[in-house]
C-alpha positions, 0 to 999 in steps of 0.5 A, spaced: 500 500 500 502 506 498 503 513 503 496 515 499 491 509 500 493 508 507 492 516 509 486 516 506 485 509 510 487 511 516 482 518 515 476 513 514 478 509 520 478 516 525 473 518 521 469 511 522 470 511 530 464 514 533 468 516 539 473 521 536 471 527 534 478 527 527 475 534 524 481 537 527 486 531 527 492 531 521 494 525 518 500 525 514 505 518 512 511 518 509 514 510 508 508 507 513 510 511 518 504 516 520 504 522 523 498 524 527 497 532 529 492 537 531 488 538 537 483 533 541 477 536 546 479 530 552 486 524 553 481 519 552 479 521 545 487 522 544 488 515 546 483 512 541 486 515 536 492 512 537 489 505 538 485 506 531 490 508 527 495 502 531 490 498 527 490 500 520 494 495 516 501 498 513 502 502 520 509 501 521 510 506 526 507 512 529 509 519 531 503 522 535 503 529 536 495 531 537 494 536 543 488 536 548 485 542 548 480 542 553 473 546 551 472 553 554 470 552 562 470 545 561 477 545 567 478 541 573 481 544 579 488 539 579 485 537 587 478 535 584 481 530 580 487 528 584 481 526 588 477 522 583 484 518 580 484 515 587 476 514 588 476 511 581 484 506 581 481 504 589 474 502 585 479 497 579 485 495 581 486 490 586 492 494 590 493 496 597 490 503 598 496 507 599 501 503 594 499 508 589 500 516 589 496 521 584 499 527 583 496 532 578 498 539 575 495 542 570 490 537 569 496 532 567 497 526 572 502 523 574 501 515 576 507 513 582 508 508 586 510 500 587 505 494 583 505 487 584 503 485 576 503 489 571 496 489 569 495 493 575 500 497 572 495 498 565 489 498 569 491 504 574 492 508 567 487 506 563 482 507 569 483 515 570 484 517 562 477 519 562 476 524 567 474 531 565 480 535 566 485 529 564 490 532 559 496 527 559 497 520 564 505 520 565 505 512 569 511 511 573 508 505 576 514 499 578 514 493 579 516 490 586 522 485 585 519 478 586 523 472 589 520 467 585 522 467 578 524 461 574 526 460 567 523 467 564 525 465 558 522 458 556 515 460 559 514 466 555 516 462 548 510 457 551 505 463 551 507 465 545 506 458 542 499 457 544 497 464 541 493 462 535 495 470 532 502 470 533 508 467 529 512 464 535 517 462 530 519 469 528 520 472 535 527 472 539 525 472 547 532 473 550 532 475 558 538 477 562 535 478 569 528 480 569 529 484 563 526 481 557 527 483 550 523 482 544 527 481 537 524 479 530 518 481 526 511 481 526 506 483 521 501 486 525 500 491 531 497 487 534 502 482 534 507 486 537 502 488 543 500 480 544 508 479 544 509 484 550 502 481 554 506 474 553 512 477 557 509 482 562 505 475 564 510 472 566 512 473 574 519 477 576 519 481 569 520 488 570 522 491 563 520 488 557 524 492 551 519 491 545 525 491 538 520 487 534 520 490 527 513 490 522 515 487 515 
């Protein structure tokens, strides 16, 4: 697909999707790599239109730059939200209250603390992008060291073998302590983020590099 069919697709998918509002989206692509500009009313509509343009076949990379400009007197004081963050990550997540701190300036959130999977990590962020006033998640979440951690390696390559979407034939798993790398190639966005799922599920990862490449 050349850079001309797949920018009038990735317009058509914007456009198709009920929950974003593209009239003030830019979209331009050069060699598949997609570069997404203009201006957004919340982060969660920013968001959905990363995931959207993630989907569309031919997407090699993505540079998003889209800006949440939040409508006239729609703001939420910084304190009111920090507040709301708590409520709505104690009300999601299976985490200790108190294990995670929320710090807003500017409408900005700032996610801080220790977790013990990564899911928890994922829904805590998740969870607070649709509050009113919310204009950017910055998840600094860890993942608190676990002592039970055995052959990481041959236990993500098994959990690739099982998925249906995935070639496993095609990924290299390599692990050095609780660091693990992702290395070969995939033919779908979608692909990549199984992949990842695969290594943050494996008990003692800390940090998943993702090197795959889109053929």
């Amino acid at each position: 697909m050349n850079d001309l069919s797949l920018r009038k697709c990735i317009l058509e998918e914007l456009e198709f999707q009920p929950e974003i509002d593209a009239a003030n989206i830019g979209v331009s692509v050069e060699d598949g790599v997609v570069t997404l500009t203009g201006h957004v009313k919340s982060y969660a509509q920013k968001i959905s239109a990363e995931r959207a343009v993630k989907r569309v076949k031919g997407v090699r990379a993505l540079a998003e730059e889209i800006q949440v400009r939040l409508e006239r007197n729609a703001g939420t004081a910084d304190d009111t939200i920090a507040s709301r963050a708590l409520k709505i990550i104690h009300w999601s997540c299976d985490v200790p209250e108190g294990d995670i701190k929320v710090i807003v300036q500017g409408g900005r959130i700032t996610l801080e603390g220790e977790v013990d999977w990564q899911y928890q990590k994922e829904t805590a962020e998740h969870s607070v992008r649709k509050l009113t006033g919310v204009t950017g998640v910055n998840n600094r979440l860890t993942l608190r060291p676990r002592l039970d951690v055995f052959d990481i390696q041959q236990r993500i390559e098994a959990a690739l073998k099982r998925n249906a979407e995935v070639e496993a034939k095609d990924i290299r798993v390599k692990v050095e302590g609780d660091v693990v790398t992702l290395e070969g190639r995939v033919h779908l966005w979608r692909e990549r983020q199984i992949a990842e799922r695969a290594a943050w599920s494996v008990p003692g990862v800390s940090r998943v590099e993702d090197h795959l490449l889109l053929a």
